[in-house]
Steps between C-alpha positions, in 0.01 A plus 500: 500500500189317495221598731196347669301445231779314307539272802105431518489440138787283522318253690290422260502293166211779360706852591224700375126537533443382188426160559182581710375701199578194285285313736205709469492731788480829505417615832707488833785359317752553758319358740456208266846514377603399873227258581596267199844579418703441763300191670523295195862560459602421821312187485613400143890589695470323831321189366680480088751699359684681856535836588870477378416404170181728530696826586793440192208472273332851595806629510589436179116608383478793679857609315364386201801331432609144506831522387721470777301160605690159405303436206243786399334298330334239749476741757271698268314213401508428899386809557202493263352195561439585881410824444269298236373273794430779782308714233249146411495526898412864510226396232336163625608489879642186413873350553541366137681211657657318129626827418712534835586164472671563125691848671656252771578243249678755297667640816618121626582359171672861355872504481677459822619882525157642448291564758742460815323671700143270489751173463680571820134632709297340732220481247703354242510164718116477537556377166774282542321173518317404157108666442236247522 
């Protein structure tokens, strides 16, 4: 049975402390673990890629395991690539706004059973009409 800190964890595409080490900090990291974290993925959720999609991808990373998703493949790739883009975030304070822009792409343009969950959100049709 999974406790607490499973479910916390869970909410996150970075389920350890790690990544504020990577970023240089070594002080107050749980402070700055939930000052940065969990902002920037709800924002990078609500405005991009859905909390749908959002949650099936940290499920699948906090299990370490992929295999059970459609096609393990892209949703690692998926996975990576924002996980890529909220750690250049973390670093610069910057949306790297291309880089999103390529993870849509890849959502919208990806086979039509992957990625049901963003496809059929209210995100998804923020990006229905063509990018200027």
């Amino acid at each position: 049975m999974a406790g607490n800190q499973y479910y916390f964890f869970a909410r996150t595409m970075f389920p350890t402390l790690d990544v504020v080490h990577d970023l240089g900090y070594h002080e107050h990291i749980w402070a700055k673990y939930l000052e940065i974290i969990i902002i920037i993925e709800e924002k990078l959720a609500n405005d991009y890629f859905s909390d749908s999609l959002m949650e099936t991808l940290r499920e699948y990373i906090i299990r370490n395991d992929f295999s059970d998703s459609p096609d393990p493949n892209a949703y690692l790739k998926l996975s990576n690539h924002i996980r890529a883009i909220e750690f250049s975030i973390l670093r610069t304070g910057e949306f790297p706004i291309p880089s999103i822009i390529d993870a849509v792409n890849f959502i919208r343009t990806s086979n039509k059973d992957l990625f049901q969950n963003w496809k059929q959100s209210d995100t998804a049709r923020q990006f229905e009409k063509p990018w200027i």
